[in-house]
py3Dmol code that shows the C-alpha trace and the ligand (Angstrom):
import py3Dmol

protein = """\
ATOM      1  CA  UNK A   1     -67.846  69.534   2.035  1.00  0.00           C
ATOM      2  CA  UNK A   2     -69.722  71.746   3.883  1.00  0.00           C
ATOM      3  CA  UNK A   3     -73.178  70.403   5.684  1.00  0.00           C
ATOM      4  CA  UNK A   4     -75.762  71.918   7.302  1.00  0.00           C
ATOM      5  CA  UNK A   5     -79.239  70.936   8.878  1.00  0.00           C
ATOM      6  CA  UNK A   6     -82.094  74.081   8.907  1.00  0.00           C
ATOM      7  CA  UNK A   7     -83.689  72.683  12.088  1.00  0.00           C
ATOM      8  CA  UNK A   8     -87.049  73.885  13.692  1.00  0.00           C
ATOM      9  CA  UNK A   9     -90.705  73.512  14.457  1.00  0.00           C
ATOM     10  CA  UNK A  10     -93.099  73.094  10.983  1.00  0.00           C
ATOM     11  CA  UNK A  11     -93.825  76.198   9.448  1.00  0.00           C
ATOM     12  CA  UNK A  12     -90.638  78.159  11.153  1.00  0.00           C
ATOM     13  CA  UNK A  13     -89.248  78.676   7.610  1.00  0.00           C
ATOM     14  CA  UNK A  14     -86.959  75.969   7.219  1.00  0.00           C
ATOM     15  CA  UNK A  15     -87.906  75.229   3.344  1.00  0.00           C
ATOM     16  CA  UNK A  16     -88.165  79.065   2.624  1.00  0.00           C
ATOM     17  CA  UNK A  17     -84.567  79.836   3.964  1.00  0.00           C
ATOM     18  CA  UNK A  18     -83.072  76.530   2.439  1.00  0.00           C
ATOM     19  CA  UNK A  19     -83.519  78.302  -0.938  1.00  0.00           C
ATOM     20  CA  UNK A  20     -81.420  81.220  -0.147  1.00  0.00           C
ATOM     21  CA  UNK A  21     -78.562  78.975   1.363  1.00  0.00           C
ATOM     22  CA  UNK A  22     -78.167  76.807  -1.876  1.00  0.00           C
ATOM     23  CA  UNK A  23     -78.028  79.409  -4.117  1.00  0.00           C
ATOM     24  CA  UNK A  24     -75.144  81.100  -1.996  1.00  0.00           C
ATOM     25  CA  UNK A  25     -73.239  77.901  -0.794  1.00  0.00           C
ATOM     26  CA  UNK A  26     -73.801  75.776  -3.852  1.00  0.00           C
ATOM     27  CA  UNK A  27     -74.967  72.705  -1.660  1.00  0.00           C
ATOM     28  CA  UNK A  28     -77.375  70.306  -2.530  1.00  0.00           C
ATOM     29  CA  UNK A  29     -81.113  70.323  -0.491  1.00  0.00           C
ATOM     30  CA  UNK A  30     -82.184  67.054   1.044  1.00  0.00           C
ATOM     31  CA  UNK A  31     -86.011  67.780   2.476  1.00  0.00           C
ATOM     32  CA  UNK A  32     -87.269  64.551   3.530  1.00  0.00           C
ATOM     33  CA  UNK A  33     -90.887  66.274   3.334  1.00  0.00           C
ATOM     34  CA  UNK A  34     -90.462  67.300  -0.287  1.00  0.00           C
ATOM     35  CA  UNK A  35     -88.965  63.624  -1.030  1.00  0.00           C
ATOM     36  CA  UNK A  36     -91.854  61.478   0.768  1.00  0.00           C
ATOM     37  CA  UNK A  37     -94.374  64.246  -1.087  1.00  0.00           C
ATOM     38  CA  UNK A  38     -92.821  62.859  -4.645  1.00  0.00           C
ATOM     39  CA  UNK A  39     -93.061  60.099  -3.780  1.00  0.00           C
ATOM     40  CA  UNK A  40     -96.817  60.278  -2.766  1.00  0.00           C
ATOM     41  CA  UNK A  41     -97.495  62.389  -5.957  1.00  0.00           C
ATOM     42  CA  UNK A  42     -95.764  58.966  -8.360  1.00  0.00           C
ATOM     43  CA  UNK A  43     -97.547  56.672  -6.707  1.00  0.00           C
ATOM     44  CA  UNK A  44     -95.173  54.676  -5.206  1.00  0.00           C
ATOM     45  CA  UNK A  45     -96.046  51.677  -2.327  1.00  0.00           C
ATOM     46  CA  UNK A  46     -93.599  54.152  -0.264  1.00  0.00           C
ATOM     47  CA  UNK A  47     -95.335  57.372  -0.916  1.00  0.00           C
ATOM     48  CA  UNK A  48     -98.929  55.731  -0.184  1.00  0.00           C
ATOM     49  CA  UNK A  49     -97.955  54.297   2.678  1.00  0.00           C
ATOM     50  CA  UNK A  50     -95.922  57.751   3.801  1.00  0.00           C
ATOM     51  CA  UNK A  51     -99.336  59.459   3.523  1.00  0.00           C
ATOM     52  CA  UNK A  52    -101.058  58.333   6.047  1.00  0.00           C
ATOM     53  CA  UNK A  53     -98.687  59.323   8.617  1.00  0.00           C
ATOM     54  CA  UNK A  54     -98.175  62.659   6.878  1.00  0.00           C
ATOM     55  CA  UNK A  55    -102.118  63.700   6.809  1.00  0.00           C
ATOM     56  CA  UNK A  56    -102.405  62.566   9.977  1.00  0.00           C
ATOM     57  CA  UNK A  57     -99.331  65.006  11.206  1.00  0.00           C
ATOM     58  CA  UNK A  58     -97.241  61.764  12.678  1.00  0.00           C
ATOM     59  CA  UNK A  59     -93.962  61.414  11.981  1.00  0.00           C
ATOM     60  CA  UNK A  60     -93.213  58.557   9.707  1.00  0.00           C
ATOM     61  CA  UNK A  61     -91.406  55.635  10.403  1.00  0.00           C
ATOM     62  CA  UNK A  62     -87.435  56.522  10.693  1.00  0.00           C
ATOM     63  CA  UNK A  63     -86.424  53.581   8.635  1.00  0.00           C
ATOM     64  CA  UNK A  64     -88.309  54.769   5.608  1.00  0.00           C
ATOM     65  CA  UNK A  65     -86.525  58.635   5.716  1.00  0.00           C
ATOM     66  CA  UNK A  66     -83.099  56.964   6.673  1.00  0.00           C
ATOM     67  CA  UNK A  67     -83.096  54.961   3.368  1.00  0.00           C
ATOM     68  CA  UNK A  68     -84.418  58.178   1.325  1.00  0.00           C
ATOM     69  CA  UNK A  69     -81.087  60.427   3.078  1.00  0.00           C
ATOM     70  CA  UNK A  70     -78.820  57.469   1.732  1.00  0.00           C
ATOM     71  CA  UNK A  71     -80.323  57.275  -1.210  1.00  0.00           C
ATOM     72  CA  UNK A  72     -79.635  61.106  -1.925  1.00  0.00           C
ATOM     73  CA  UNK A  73     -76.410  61.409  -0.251  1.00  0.00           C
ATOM     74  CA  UNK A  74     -75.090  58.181  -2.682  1.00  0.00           C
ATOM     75  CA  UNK A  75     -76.692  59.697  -5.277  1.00  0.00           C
ATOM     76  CA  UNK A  76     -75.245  63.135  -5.222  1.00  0.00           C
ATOM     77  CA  UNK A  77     -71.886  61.975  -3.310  1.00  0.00           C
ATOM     78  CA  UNK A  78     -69.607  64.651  -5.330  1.00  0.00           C
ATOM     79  CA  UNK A  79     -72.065  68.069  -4.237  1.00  0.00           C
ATOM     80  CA  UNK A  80     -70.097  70.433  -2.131  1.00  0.00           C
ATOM     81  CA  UNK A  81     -72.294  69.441   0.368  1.00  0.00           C
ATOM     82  CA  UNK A  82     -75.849  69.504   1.735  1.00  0.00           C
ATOM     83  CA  UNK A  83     -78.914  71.285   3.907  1.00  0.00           C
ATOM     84  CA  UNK A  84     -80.664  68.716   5.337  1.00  0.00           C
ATOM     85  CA  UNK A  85     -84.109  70.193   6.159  1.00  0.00           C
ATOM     86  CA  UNK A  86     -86.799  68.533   8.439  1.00  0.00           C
ATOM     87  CA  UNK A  87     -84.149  65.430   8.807  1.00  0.00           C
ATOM     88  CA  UNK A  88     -83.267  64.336  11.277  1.00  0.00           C
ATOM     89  CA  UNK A  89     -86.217  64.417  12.852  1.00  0.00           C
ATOM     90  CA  UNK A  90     -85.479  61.699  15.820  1.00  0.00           C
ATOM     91  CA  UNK A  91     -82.397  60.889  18.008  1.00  0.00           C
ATOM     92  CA  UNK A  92     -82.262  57.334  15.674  1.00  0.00           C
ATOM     93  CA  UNK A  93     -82.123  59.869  12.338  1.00  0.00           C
ATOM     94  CA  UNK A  94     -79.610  61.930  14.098  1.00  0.00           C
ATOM     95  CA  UNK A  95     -77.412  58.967  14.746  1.00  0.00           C
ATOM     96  CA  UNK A  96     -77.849  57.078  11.645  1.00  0.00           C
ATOM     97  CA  UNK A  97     -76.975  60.922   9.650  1.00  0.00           C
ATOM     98  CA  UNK A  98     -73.832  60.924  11.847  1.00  0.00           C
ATOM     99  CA  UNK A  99     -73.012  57.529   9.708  1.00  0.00           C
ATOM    100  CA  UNK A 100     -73.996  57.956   6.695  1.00  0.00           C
ATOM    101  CA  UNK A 101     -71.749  61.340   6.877  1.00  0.00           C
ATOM    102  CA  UNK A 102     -69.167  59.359   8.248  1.00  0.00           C
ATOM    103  CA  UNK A 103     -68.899  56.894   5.269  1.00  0.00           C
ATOM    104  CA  UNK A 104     -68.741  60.171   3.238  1.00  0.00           C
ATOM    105  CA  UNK A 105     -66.275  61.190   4.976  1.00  0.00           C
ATOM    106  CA  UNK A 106     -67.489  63.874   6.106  1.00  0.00           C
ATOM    107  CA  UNK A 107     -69.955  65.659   9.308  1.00  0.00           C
ATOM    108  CA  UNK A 108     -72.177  68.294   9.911  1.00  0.00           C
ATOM    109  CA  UNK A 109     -70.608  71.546  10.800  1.00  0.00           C
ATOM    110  CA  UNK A 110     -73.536  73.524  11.631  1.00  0.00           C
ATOM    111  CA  UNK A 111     -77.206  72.815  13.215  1.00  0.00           C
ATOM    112  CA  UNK A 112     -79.216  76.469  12.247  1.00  0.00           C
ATOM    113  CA  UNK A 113     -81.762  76.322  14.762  1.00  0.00           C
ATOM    114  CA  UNK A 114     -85.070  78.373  13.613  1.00  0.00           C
ATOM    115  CA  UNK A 115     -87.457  79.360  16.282  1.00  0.00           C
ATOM    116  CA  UNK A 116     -90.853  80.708  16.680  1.00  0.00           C
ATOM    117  CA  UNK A 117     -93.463  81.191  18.858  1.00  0.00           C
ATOM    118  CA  UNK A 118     -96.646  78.092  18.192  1.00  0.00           C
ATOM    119  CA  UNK A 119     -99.305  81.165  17.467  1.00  0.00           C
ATOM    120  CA  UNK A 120     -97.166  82.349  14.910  1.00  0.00           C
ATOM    121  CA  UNK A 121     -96.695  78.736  13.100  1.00  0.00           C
ATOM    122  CA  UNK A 122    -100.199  78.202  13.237  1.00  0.00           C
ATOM    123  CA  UNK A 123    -101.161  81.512  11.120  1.00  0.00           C
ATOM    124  CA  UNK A 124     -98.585  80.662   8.931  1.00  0.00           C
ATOM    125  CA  UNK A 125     -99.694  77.054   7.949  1.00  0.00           C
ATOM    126  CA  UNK A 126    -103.171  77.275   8.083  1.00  0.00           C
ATOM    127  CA  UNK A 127    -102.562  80.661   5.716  1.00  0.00           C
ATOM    128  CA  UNK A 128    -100.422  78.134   3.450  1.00  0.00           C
ATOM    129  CA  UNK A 129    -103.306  75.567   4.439  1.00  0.00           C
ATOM    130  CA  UNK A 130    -105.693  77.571   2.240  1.00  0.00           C
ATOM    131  CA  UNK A 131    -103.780  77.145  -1.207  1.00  0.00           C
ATOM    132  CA  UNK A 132    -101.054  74.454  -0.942  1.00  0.00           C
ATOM    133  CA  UNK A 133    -103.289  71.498  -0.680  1.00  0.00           C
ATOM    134  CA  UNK A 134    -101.180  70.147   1.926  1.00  0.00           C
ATOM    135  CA  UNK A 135    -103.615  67.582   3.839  1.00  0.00           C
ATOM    136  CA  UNK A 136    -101.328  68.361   6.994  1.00  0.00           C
ATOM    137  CA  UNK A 137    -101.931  71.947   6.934  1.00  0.00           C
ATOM    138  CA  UNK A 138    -105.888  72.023   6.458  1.00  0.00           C
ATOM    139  CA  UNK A 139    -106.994  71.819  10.196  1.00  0.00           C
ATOM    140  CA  UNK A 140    -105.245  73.011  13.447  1.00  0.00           C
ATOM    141  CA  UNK A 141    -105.753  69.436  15.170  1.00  0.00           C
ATOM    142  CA  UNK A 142    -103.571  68.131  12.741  1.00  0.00           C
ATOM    143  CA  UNK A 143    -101.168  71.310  12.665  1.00  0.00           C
ATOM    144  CA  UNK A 144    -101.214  70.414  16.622  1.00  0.00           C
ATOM    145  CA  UNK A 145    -100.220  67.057  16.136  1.00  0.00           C
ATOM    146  CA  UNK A 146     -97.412  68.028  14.410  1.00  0.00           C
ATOM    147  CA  UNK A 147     -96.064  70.093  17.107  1.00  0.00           C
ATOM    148  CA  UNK A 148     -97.121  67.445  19.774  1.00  0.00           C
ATOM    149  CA  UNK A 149     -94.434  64.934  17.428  1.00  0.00           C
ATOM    150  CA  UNK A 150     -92.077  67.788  17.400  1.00  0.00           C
ATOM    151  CA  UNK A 151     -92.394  68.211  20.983  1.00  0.00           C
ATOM    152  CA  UNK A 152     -91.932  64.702  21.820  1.00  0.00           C
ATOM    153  CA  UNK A 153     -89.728  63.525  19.206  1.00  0.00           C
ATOM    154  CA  UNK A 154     -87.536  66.030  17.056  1.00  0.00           C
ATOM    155  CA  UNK A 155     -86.615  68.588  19.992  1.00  0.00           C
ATOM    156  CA  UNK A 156     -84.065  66.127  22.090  1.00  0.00           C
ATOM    157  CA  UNK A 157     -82.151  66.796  19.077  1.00  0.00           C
ATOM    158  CA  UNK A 158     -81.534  69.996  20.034  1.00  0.00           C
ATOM    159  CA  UNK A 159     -79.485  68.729  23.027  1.00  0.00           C
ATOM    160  CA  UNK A 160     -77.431  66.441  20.932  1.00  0.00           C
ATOM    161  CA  UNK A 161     -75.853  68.470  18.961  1.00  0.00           C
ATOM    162  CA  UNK A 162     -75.801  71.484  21.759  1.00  0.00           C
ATOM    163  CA  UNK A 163     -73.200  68.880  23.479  1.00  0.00           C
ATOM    164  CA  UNK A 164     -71.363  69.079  20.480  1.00  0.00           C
ATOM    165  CA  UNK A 165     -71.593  72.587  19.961  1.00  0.00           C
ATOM    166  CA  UNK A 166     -72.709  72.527  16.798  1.00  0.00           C
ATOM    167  CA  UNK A 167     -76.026  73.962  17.693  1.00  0.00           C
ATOM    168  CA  UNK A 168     -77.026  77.910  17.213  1.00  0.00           C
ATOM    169  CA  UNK A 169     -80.238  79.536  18.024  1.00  0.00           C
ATOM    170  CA  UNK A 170     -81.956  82.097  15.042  1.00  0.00           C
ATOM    171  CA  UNK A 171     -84.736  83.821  15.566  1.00  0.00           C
ATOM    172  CA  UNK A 172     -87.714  83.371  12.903  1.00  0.00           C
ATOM    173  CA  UNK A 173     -89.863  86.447  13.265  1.00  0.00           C
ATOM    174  CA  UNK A 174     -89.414  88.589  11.160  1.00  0.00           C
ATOM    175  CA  UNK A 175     -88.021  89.288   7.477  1.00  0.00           C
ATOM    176  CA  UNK A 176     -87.134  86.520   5.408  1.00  0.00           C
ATOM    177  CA  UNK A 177     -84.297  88.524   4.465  1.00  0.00           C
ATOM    178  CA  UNK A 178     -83.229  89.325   8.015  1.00  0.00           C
ATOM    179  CA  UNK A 179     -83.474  86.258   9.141  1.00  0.00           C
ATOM    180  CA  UNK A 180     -81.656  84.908   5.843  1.00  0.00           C
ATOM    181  CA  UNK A 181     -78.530  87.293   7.073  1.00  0.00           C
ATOM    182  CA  UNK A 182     -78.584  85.658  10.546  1.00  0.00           C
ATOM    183  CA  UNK A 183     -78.302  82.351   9.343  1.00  0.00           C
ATOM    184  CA  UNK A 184     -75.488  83.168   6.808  1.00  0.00           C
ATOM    185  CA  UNK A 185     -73.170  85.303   9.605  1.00  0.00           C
ATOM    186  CA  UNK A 186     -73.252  81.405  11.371  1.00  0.00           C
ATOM    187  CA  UNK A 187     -72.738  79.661   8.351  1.00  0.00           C
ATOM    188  CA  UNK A 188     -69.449  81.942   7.507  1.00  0.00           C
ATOM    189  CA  UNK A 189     -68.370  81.552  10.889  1.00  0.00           C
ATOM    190  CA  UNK A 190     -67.989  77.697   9.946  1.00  0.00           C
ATOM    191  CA  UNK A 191     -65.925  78.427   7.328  1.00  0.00           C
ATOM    192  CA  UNK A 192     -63.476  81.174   8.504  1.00  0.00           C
TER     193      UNK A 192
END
"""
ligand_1 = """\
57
LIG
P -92.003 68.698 6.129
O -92.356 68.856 4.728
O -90.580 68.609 6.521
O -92.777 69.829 6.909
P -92.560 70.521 8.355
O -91.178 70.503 8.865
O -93.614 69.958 9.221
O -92.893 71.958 8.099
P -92.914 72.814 6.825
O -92.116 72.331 5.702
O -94.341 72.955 6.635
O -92.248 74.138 7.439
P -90.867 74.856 7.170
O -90.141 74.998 8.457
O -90.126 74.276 6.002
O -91.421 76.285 6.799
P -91.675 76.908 5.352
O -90.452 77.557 4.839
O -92.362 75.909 4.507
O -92.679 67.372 6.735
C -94.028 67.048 6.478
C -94.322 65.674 7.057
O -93.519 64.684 6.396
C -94.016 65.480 8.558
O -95.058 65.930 9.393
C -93.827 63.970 8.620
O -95.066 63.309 8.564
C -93.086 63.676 7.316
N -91.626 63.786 7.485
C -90.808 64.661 6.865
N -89.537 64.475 7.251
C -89.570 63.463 8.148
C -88.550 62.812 8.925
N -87.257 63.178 8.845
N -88.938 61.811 9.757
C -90.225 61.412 9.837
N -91.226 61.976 9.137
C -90.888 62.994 8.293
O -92.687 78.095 5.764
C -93.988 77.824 6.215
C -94.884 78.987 5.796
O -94.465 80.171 6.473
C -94.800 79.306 4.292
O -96.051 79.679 3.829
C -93.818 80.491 4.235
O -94.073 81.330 3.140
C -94.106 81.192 5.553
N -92.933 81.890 6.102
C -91.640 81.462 6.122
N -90.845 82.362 6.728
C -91.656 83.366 7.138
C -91.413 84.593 7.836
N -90.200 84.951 8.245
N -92.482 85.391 8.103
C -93.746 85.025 7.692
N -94.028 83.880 7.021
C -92.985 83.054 6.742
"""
view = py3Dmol.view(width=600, height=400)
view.addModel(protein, "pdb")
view.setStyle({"model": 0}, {"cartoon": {"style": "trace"}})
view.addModel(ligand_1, "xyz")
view.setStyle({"model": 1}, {"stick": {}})
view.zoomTo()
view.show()
């Protein structure tokens, strides 16, 4: 198995490059934003209740996400593997992943760090903002928000898995493409 998390402020390109890296690697895409947005769009007691702490741009509670990733992972327990993108999002996701992966066994053998610059992720998801219909990318307070949780929240992950040495910093200015290379020459390195 080979798994990867696409890790990185919103809007730094995490879904965009996710497509690239399943197509090439065969693995299976877990996006906990994509999953709580089903289940918002079916109507589920989950998804409803998900919404308000999505159009708001709060995280939402790490119990709900944790039982989506096991979910998945169960579900699709004979992929070659998976990107986890936007998860985990909080030291408790990042230690209840290391778990779940366990019971699989298996672990994550890369973190792909994306980063850019907060004026640049602000142009990009109000842009989006203008024909997605995402409620969290309308306004910038709320595209603020986001980054305040991100801040706060999501970037002491970086340090966890920098101890393990699983972390690696990409740059995400630029061209998808080029970027796309960057993240692949890391994810071959795993697998030499
Ligand atoms: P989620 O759906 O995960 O969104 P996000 O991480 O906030 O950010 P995005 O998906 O918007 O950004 P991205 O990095 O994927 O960039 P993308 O490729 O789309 O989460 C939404 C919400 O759900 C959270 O706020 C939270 O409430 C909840 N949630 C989700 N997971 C959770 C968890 N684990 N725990 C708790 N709550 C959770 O690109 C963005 C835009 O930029 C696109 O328009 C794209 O075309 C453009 N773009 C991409 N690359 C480039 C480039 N190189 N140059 C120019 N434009 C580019």
């Amino acid at each position: 198995m080979l798994n990867i998390i696409l890790f990185g402020p919103p809007g730094a390109g995490k879904g965009t490059q996710s497509e690239g890296l399943l197509n090439k690697y065969g693995l299976k895409h877990i996006s906990t934003g994509d999953l709580l947005r089903a289940e918002r769009k079916s109507g589920t007691t989950l998804g409803l209740e998900a919404d308000k702490f999505i159009s708001a741009g709060d995280l939402v509670p790490d119990s709900v996400v944790i039982g989506m990733v096991e979910n998945f992972m169960t579900a699709n327990h004979d992929s070659e593997g998976f990107i986890f993108d936007g998860f985990p999002r909080t030291i408790p996701q990042a230690e209840a992943l290391d778990i779940l992966l366990e019971k699989h066994n298996t672990k994550i053998h890369v973190v792909l760090g994306l980063e850019v610059d907060e004026d640049e992720l602000v142009k990009r998801l109000l842009l989006r903002g203008e024909s997605s219909g995402r409620a969290d990318d309308k306004d910038e307070s709320t595209i603020r928000n986001r980054f305040q949780e991100y801040e706060n929240k999501t970037l002491p992950i970086k340090s966890y898995y920098s101890k393990l040495d699983k972390y690696v910093v990409v740059q995400g200015i630029g061209e998808i493409q080029e970027i796309f290379s960057q993240l692949c020459s890391h994810v071959d390195e795993c697998l030499k």
